[in-house]
C-alpha positions in Angstrom: 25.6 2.2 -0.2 24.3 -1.1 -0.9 21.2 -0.6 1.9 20.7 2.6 0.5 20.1 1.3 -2.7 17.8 -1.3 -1.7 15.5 0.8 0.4 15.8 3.5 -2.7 14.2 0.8 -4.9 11.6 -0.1 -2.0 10.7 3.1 -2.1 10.4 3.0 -5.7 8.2 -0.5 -5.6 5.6 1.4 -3.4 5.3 4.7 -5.0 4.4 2.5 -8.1 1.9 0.5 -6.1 0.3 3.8 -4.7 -0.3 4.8 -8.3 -1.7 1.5 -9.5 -5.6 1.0 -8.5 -6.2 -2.1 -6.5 -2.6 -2.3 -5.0 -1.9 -1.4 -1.6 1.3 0.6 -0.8 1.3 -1.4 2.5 1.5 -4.6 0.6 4.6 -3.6 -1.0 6.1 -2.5 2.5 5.2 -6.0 3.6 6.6 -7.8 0.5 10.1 -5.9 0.7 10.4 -6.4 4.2 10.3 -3.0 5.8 6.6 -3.1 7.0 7.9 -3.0 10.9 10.3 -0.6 10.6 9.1 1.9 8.0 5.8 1.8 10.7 7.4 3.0 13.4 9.9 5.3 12.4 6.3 7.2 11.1 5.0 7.1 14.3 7.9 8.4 15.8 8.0 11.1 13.3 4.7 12.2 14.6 5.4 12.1 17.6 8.4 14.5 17.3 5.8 16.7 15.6 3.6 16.4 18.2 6.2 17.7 20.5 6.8 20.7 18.9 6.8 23.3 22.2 8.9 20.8 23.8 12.0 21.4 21.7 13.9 18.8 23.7 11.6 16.0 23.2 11.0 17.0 19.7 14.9 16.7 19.0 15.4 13.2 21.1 12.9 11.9 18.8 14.0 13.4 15.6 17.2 11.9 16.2 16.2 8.8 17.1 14.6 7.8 13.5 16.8 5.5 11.1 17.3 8.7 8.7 19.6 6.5 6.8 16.8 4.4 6.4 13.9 6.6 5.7 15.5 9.4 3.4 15.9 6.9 0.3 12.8 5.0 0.6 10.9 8.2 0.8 13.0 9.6 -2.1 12.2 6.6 -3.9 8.6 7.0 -3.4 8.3 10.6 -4.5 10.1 10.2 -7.7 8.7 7.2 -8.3 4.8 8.7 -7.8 6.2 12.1 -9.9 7.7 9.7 -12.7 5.1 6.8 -13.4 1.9 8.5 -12.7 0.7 9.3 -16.2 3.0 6.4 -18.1 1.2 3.6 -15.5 -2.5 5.5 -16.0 -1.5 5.1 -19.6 -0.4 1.1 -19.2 -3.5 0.6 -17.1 -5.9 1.9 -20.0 -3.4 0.3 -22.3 -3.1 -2.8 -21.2 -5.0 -3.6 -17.7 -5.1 -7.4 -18.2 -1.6 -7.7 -18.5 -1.0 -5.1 -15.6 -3.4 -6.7 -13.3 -2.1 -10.1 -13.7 1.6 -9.1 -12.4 0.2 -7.3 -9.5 -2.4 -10.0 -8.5 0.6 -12.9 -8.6 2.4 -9.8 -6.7 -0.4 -10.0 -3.7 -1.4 -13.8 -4.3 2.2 -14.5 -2.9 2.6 -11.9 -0.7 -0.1 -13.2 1.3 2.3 -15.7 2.8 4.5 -13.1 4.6 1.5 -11.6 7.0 0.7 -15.4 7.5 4.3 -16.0 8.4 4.4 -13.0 10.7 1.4 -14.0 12.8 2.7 -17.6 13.0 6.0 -16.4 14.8 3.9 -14.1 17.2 3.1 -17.7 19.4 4.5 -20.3 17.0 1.1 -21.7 16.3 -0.7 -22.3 12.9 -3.6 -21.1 12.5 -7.0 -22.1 14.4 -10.5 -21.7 13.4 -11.0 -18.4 14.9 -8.0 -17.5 12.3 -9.1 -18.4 9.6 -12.7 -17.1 10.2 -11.2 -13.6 11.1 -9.0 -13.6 8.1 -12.8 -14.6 5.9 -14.3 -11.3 7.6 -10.8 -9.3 6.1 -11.2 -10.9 2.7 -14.9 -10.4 2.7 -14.4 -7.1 3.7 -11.8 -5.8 1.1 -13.9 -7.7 -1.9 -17.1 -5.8 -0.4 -14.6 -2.2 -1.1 -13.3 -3.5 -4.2 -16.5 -3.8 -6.0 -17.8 -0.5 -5.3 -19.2 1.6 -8.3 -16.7 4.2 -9.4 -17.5 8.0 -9.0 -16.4 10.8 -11.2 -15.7 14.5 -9.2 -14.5 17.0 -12.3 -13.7 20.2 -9.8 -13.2 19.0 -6.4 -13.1 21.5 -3.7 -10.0 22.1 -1.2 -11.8 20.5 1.6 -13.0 17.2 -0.5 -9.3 17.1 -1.3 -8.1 17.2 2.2 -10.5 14.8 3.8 -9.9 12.2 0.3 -6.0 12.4 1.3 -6.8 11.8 5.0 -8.7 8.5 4.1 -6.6 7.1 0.9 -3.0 7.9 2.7 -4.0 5.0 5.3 -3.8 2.9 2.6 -0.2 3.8 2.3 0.5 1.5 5.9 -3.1 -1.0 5.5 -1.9 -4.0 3.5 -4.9 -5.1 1.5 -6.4 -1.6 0.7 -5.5 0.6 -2.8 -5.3 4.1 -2.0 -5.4 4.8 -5.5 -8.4 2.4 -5.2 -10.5 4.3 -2.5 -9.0 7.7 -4.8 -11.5 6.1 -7.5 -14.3 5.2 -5.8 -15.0 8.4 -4.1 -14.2 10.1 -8.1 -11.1 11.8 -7.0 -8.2 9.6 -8.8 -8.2 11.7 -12.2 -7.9 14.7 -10.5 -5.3 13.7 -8.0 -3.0 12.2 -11.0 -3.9 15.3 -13.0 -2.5 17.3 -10.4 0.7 15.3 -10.3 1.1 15.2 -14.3 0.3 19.1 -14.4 2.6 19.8 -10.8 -0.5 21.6 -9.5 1.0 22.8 -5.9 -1.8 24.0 -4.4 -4.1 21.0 -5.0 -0.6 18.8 -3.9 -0.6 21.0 -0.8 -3.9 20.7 0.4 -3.7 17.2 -0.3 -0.4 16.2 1.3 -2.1 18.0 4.4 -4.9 15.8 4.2 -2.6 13.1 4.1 -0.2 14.1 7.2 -3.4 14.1 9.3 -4.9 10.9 8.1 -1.3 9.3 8.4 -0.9 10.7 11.6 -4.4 9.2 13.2 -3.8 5.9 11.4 -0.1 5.2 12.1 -0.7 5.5 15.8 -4.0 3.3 15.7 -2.0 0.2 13.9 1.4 0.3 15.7 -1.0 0.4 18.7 -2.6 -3.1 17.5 0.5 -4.7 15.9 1.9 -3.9 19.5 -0.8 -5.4 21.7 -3.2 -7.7 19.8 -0.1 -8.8 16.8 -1.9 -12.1 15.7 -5.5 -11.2 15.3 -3.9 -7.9 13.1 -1.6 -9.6 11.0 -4.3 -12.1 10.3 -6.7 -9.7 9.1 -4.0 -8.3 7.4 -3.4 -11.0 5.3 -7.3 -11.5 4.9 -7.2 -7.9 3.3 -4.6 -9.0 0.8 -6.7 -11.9 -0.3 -9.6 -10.0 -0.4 -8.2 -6.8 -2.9 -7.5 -9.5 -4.9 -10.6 -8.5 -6.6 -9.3 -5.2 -7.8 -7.0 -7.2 -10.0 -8.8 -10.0 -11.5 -7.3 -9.1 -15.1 -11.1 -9.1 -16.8 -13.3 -6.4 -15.4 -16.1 -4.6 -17.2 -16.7 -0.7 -17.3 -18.3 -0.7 -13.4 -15.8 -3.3 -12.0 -17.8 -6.3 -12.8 -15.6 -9.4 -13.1 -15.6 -11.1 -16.4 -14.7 -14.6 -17.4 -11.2 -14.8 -19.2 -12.3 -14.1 -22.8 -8.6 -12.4 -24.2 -4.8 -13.3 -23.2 -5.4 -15.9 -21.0 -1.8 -17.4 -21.4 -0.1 -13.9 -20.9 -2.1 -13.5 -18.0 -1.0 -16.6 -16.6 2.5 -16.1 -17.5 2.5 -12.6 -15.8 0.7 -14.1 -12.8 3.3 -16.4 -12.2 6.3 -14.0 -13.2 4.7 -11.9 -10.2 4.5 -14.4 -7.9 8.1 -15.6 -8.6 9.0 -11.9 -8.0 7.5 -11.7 -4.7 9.1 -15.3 -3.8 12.8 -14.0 -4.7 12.4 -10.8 -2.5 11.7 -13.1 0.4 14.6 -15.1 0.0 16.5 -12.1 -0.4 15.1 -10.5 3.1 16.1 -13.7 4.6 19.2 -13.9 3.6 20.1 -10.3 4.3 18.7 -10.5 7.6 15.9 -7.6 7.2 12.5 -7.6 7.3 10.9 -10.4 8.5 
């Protein structure tokens, strides 16, 4: 019961992220602990789907996945995504410096668990190639980040497809928003829309979109955490650092970043209180022995 719970509130944690612009799903995976294992149990969902005219395979590996696992944090993430969508759209217009500030201290801190990860892979810190290959992650995520937002007031059922396909790999790519890549391409406001209004067949079409982009992607990064672990986790964390963009708390109308002018204190505060968040979950991981 207690696990349950826990994973429940995971789930929770990165529906939440998934609806915030400029945080990563995948970051809150990482930051809980269940990064790993929530990665390849959707692989091997896929793969059971892939196996659907061999009704053997397809039951080995259905029965193989940590159900007990999966079924709350997925539960936590639908009702969490259902629930929050229009009340965080609302705090974000509301009150985005504050907002921003928690998540960035959030991400700030997480940083330290991909960096932990790829220092177990050999036990080595990091060399020069490291830290140059995390610079091209951070470089890289700052580059999306500042993109100019777009604006689509009808989409069509295929724009909504393909949009799912790319934003859903967000869901297991620490560093990049879904929600964030949602707004760029102009099709956040409709896709919370659709949530707010329970529009099923613009959920359908999307959540197809986003079973085949999930599909591709999961297979592609288990592939790379499996072979090349270090180089990936250190991008990883170089992704992190570089969304950190999304969430400077002063941003103008087109994303530009803006020198503190308004709550500078709260901001701070809020930073921190994020940071400190991020800090207990890791102590809690530990001592629980999950995770990490």
């Amino acid at each position: 019961m207690i696990n349950s719970s826990l994973n429940f509130l995971r789930g929770v944690l990165i529906g939440i992220a998934e609806v915030i612009p400029g945080v990563s799903g995948g970051t809150l995976a990482l930051i809980t602990g269940i990064y790993s294992r929530l990665l390849n149990n959707i692989d091997l969902l896929f793969k059971s789907l892939r196996n659907i005219t061999n009704p053997k395979i397809m039951a080995r590996n259905l029965v193989a996945l940590e159900w007990k696992f999966l079924l709350p944090v997925f539960i936590g993430m639908a009702i969490a995504l259902i629930t929050t969508a229009s009340f965080m759209e609302g705090l974000l217009e509301s009150n985005p410096i504050e907002l921003r500030a928690v998540f960035a201290g959030l991400v700030a801190a997480g940083f330290y668990i991909p960096y932990k990860m790829s220092v177990k892979v050999n036990g080595d810190n990091w060399a020069l190639r490291d830290y140059l290959l995390a610079l091209i992650g951070a470089l890289a995520a700052f580059f999306l980040t500042g993109l100019p937002q777009g604006e689509v007031s009808n989409p069509g059922p295929i724009l909504i497809f393909f949009s799912a396909a790319i934003a859903i790999c967000a869901l297991v790519l620490p560093g990049i928003s879904g929600s964030f890549l949602l707004l760029t391409i102009g099709m956040y406001s409709a896709t919370i829309g659709a949530l707010n209004d329970r529009d099923l067949q613009y959920l359908l079409i999307f959540a197809l979109g986003a079973l085949l982009g999930l599909a591709s992607f999961v297979s592609l990064l288990k592939f790379l955490l499996s072979q090349r672990a270090r180089p990936t986790l250190v991008l990883l964390a170089g992704l992190m650092l570089g969304s950190l963009r999304a969430l400077w708390p002063w941003q103008g109308e087109d994303r530009e970043l803006l020198f503190p002018h308004s709550s500078e204190l709260i901001a701070l505060l809020l930073f921190l209180a994020g940071a400190i968040i991020v800090t207990l979950l890791v102590k809690v991981e530990e001592k629980i022995g999950e995770g990490l």
